[in-house]
C-alpha positions in Angstrom: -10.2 12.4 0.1 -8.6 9.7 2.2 -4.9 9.8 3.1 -2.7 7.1 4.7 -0.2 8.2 6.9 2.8 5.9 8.0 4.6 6.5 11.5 6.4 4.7 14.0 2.6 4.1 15.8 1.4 2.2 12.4 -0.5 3.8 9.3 -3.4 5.5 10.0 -6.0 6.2 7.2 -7.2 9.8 7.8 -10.8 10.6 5.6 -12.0 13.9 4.5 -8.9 15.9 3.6 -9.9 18.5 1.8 -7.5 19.5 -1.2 -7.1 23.2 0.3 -5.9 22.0 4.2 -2.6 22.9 4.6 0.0 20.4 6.1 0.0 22.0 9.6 -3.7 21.5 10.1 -3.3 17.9 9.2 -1.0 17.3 11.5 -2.8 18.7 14.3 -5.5 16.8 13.3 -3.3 13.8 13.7 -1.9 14.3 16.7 -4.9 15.2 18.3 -6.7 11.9 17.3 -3.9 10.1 18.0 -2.9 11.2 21.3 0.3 12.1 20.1 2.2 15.0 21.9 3.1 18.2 19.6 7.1 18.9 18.8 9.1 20.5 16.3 10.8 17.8 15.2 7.3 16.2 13.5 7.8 16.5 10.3 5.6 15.3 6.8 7.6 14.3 4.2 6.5 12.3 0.6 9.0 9.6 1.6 10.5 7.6 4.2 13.7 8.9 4.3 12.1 12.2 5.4 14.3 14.1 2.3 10.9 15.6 0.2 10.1 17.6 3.1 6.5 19.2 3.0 6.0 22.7 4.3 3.5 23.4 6.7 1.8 26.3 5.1 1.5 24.5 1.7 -1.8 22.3 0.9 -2.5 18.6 0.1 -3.4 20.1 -3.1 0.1 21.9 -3.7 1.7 18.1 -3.6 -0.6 16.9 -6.1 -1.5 14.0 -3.1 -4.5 11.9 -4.5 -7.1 9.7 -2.9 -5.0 6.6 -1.0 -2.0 8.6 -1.5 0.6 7.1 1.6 2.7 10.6 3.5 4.8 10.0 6.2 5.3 11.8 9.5 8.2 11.4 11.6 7.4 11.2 15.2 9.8 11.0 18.1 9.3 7.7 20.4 9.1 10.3 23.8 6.2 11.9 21.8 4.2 8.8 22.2 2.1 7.7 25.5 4.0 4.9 26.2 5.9 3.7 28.5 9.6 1.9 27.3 10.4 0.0 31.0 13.4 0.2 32.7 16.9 -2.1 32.2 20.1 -2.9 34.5 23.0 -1.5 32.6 26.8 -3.1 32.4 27.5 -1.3 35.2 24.7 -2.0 37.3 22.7 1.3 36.4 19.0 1.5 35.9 18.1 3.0 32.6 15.5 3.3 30.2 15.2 1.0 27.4 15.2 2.2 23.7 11.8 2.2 22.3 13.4 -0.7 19.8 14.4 -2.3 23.0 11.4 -2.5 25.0 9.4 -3.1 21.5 11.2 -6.5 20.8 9.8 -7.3 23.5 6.3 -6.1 23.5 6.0 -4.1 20.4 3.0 -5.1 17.9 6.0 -6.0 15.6 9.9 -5.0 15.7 10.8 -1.4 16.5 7.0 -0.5 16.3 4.8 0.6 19.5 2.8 -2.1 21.5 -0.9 -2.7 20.3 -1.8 -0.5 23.8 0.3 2.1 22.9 -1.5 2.7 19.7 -5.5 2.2 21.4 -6.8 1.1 24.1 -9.1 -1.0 22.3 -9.1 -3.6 19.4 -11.2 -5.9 17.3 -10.3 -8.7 15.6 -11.1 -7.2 12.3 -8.4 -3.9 13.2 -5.7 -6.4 14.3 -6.0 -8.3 10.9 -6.3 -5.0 8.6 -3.4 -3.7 11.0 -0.9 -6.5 10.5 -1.9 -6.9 6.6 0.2 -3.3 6.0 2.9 -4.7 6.8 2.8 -8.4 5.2 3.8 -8.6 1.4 3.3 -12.0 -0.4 6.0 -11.9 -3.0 5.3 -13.3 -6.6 7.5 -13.3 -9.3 7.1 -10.9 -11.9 9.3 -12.1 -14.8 6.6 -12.4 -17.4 4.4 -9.5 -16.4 3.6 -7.1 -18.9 5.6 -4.0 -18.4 4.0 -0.4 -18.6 6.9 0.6 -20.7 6.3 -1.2 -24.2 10.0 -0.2 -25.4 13.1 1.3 -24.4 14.2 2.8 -27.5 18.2 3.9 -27.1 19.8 6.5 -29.7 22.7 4.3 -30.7 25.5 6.9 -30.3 24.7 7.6 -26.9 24.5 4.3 -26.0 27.8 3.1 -27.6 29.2 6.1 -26.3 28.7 5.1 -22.9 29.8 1.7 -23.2 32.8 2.8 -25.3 33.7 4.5 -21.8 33.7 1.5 -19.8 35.5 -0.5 -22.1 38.6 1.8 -22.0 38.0 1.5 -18.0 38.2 -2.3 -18.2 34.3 -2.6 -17.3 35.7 -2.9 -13.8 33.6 -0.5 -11.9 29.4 0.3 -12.4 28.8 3.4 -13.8 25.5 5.4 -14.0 23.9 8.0 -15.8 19.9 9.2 -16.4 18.2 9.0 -19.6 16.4 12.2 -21.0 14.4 12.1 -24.1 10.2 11.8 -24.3 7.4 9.2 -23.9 5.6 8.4 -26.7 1.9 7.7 -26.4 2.4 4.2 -27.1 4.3 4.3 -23.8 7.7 4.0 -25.1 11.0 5.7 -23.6 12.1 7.1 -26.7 16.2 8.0 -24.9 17.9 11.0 -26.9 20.7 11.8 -24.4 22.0 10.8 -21.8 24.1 12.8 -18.6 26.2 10.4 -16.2 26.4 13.0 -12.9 29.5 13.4 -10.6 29.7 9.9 -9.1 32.5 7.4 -7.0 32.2 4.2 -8.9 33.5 0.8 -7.6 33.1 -2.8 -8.5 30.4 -3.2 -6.3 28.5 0.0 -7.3 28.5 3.7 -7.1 28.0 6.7 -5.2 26.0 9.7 -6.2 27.8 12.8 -5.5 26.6 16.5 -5.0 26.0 17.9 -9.0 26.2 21.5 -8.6 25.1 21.5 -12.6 22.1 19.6 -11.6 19.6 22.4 -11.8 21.2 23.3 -15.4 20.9 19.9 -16.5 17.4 19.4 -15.8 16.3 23.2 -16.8 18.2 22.6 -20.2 16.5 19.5 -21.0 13.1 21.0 -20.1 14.2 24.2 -22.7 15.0 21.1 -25.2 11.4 19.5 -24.5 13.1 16.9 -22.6 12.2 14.8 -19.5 13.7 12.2 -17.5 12.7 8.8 -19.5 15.0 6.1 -17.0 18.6 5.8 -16.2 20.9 3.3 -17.5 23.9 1.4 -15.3 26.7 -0.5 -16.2 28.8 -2.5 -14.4 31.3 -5.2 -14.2 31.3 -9.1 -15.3 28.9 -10.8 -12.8 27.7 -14.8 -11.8 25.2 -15.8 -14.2 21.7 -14.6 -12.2 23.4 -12.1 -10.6 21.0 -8.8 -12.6 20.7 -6.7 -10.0 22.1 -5.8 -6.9 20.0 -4.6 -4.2 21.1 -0.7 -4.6 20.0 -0.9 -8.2 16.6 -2.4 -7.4 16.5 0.9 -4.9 17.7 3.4 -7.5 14.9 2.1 -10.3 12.5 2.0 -7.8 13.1 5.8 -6.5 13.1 6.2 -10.1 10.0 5.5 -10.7 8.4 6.2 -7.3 9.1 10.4 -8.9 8.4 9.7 -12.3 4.7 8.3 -11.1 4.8 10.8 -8.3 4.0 7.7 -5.8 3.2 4.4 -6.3 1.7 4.3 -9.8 2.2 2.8 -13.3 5.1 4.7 -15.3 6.8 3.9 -18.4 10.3 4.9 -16.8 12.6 2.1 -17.5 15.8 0.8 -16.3 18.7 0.3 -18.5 21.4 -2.1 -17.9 24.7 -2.5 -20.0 26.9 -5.7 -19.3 29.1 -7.7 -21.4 28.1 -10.7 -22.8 30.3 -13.4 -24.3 30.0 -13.9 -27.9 32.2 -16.7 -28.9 35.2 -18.0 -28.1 38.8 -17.9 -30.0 39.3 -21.4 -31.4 42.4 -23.7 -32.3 45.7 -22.3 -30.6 45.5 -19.2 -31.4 42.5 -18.3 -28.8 45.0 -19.8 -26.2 46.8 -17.6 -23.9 48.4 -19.0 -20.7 46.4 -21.9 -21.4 43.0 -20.5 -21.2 41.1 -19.6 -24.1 40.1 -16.2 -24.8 36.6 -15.2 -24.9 35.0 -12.2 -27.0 32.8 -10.0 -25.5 29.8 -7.4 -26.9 28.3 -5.0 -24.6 24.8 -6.0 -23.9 21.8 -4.0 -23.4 18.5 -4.7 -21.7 15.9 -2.9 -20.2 13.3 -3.6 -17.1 11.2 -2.3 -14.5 10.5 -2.7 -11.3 7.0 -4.1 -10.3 4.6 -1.9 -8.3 5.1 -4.2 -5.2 8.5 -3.3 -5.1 8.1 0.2 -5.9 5.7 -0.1 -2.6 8.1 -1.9 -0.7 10.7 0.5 -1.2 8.5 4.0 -0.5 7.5 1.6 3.1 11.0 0.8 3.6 10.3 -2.9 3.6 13.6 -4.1 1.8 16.8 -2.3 1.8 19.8 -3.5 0.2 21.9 -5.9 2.0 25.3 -7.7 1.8 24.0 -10.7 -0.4 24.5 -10.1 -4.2 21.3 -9.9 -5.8 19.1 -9.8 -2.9 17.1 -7.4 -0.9 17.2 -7.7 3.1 13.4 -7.7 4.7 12.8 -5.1 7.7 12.0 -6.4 10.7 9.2 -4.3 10.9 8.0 -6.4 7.9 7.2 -9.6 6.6 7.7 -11.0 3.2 6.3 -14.2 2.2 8.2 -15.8 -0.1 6.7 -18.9 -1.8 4.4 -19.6 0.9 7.4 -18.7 3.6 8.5 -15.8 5.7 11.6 -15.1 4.7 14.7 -12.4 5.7 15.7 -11.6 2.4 14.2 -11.6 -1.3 15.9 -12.1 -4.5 16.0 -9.6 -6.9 14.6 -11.6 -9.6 11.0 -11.4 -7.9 10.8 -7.6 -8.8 11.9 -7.0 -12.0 9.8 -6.9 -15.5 11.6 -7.4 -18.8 11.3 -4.4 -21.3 11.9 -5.2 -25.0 14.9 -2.8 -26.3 15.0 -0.8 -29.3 17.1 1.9 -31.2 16.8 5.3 -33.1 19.1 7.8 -34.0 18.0 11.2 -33.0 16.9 13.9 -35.5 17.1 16.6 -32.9 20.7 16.1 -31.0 24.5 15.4 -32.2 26.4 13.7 -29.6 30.3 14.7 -30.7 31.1 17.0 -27.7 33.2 15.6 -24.6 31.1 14.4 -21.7 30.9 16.1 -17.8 32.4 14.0 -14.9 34.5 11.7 -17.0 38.0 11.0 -15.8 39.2 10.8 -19.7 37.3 14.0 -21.2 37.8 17.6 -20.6 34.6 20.3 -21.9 36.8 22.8 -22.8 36.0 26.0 -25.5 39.0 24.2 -27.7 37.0 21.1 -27.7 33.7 23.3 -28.7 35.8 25.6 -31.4 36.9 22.2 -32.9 33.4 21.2 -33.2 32.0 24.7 -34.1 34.7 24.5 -36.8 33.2 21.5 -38.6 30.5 23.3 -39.9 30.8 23.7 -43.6 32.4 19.9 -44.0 31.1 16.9 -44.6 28.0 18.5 -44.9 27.8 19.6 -41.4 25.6 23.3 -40.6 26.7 25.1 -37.5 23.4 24.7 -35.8 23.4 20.8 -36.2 27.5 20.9 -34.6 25.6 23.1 -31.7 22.9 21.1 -31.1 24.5 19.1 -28.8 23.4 18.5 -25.5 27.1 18.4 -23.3 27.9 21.8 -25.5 25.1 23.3 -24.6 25.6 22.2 -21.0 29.1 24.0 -21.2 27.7 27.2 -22.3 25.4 27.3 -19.0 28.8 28.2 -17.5 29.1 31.3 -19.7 25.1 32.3 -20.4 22.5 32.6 -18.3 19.4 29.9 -18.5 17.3 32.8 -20.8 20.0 33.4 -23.1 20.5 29.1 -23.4 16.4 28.3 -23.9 17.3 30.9 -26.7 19.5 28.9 -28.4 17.3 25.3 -27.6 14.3 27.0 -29.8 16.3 27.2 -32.5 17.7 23.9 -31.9 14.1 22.0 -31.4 13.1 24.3 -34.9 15.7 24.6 -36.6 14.2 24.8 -40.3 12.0 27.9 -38.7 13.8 29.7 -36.4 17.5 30.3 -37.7 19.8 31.6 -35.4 21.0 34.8 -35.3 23.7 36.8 -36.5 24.7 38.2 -33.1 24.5 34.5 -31.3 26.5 32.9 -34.0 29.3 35.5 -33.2 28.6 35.3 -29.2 29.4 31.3 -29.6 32.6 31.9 -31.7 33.9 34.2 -29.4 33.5 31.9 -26.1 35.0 29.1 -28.4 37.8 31.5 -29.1 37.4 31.2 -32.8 38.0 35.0 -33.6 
């Protein structure tokens, strides 16, 4: 097969990789070909960022990399044969310049190596393909069609999380991933959703470390459960303001691992705002001279187009400090409507995705959520749920099917003893549960 392989010397397309060469051999390969001089430090990773390390006795295989697939190895500037120059300091000194230095100067393009640097020799026809990697000509994607047909939301959840903002004021962004299945009409059919530890602010949020993280994603794999999107809220913005550029970067990662690399997904992006709905009328809608305005939470759904999803893996665009726009890397060039430009708005990259509803017939969403500042998991909270059953028409097994319970007995059972309970959750006309459980669930509720 043929891999691509992006570096600080360019992208080289490497051809027949076999699916059983291990990571170590490729890169010898590589830096044999390319002149490049071995260290430690040269690592492959699945993206730029150099987080999804790959290990060096694993195989091409092992990553499930296909033909085209893009990898990228980090390679130290003193590594290359090249030579930076030389610069007069403040105080007079002769120094080296930085390899971003000296390649402002003489690089092929910013904070890359020089054309020399790379090979000695060049043809037209490898200058062109060369510079065409890094050149993106921007179209707007507004009425594409999407590769998710629907984001269908399970209506408690949903209000559930907007509830939550509204008793915050909407006055920070909030986040949370969306778990549920695709449905082979290419729908995210959502029936949960988990909002992880997080510092939120008007402008945005932080992702903090979720030590339940593992539990979270082994639970909804015991439920039949995969990661369908993620859904973000935030506070009143200017009309075209959709996205901000961090948001274009978190649905693009998104999808970037739902695809496994740059490839069609239905993963879909969620976004809850408020949206006016009328406003008071006569007097009576006048407070301090102002009229009051009613709001409804609103929710719509896109994705991000496969440009974008490119753009990001290359580390083309990054967010920067204008709303709603993404900042171009100098290593890049975007043309925008027959223009380079420095920045691109937002609006070029996302698709609309038509929203649905429907409840879900597996799940019960009644117990307090994780990493809320207003709710508390606590085994009160689960005995008054337990303690339903029999009212209303309530079972036990329906109170317990409950995703955030279930995430609040990981603290007390072991994974095994959980997927246990999820079987009789996903079946539960079939497989009953037992005696002994039943009891074991009353007990960590304190209910005896």
């Amino acid at each position: 097969m043929l891999l691509r392989v992006r570096s600080k010397m360019g992208t080289w397309r490497v051809e027949g990789v076999e699916p059983g060469t291990t990571i170590k051999a490729l890169r010898s390969r590589i830096l044999s070909e390319h002149g490049v001089s071995p260290h430690p430090s040269q690592i492959f990773s699945l993206d730029p960022a150099g987080k999804r390390v790959m290990d060096d006795e694993q195989t091409v295989k092992s990553f499930n990399l296909q033909h085209g697939d893009l990898v990228h190895l980090a390679i130290r500037e003193e590594d290359c044969a090249h030579e930076a120059g030389k610069k007069i300091a403040a105080d007079g000194s002769i120094v080296n310049k930085t390899h971003l230095e000296a390649s402002r100067v003489k690089g092929f393009r910013p904070g890359m190596m020089s054309l020399r640097s790379m090979k000695m020799h060049w043809t037209l026809t490898d200058f062109v393909e060369l510079d065409a990697q890094f050149e993106y000509k921007i179209k707007a994607q507004k009425n594409e069609t999407p590769w998710c047909t629907k984001a269908i939301m399970e209506p408690i959840c949903g209000n559930d999380f907007q509830s939550y903002m509204r008793r915050v004021g909407f006055n920070q962004c909030r986040m949370g991933y969306l778990y549920g299945q695709f449905t082979e009409a290419k729908e995210a059919k959502v029936e949960v959703l988990y909002e992880p530890p997080q510092e939120s602010t008007h402008e945005g949020f932080e992702l903090l470390e979720d030590p339940r993280a593992e539990k979270v994603e082994a639970l909804a794999a015991a439920l039949g459960l995969v990661r369908v999107g993620w859904i973000f809220a935030h506070p009143p913005r200017e009309e075209g303001f959709v996205f901000s550029g961090l948001e274009v970067v978190q649905a693009a990662m998104g999808q970037l691992e739902a695809a496994n690399g740059v490839k069609e997904t239905p993963f879909v992006t969620v976004r809850v705002s408020l949206a006016p709905v009328e406003k008071a009328g006569g007097e009576e809608g006048k407070e301090g001279g102002k009229e009051e305005v009613a709001t409804v939470a609103h929710f719509d759904a896109f994705q991000v187009s496969l440009q974008c999803m490119e753009m990001v893996a290359e580390g083309a665009i990054e967010p920067g400090r204008e709303p709603g726009a993404m900042l171009v890397n100098e290593s890049f060039t975007a043309i925008v409507e027959g223009k380079p430009a420095p920045m691109v708005d937002v609006n070029f990259f996302l698709v609309n995705v038509p929203v649905g509803s429907a409840e879900s017939s597996l799940l019960t969403h009644r117990f307090p959520k994780a990493n809320r500042l207003d709710e508390l998991p606590s085994a009160a909270a689960m005995a008054a749920q337990l303690g339903e059953a029999g009212k209303a028409g309530w079972r036990f097994i329906d109170l317990m099917s409950d995703f955030h319970l279930l995430l609040f007995l990981t603290d007390f059972l072991d994974m095994e003893e959980v997927a246990v309970l999820c079987r009789s959750v996903r079946e539960k006309e079939t497989v009953p549960l037992g005696a002994g459980h039943v009891d074991l669930l009353r007990a960590i509720a304190g209910m005896e």
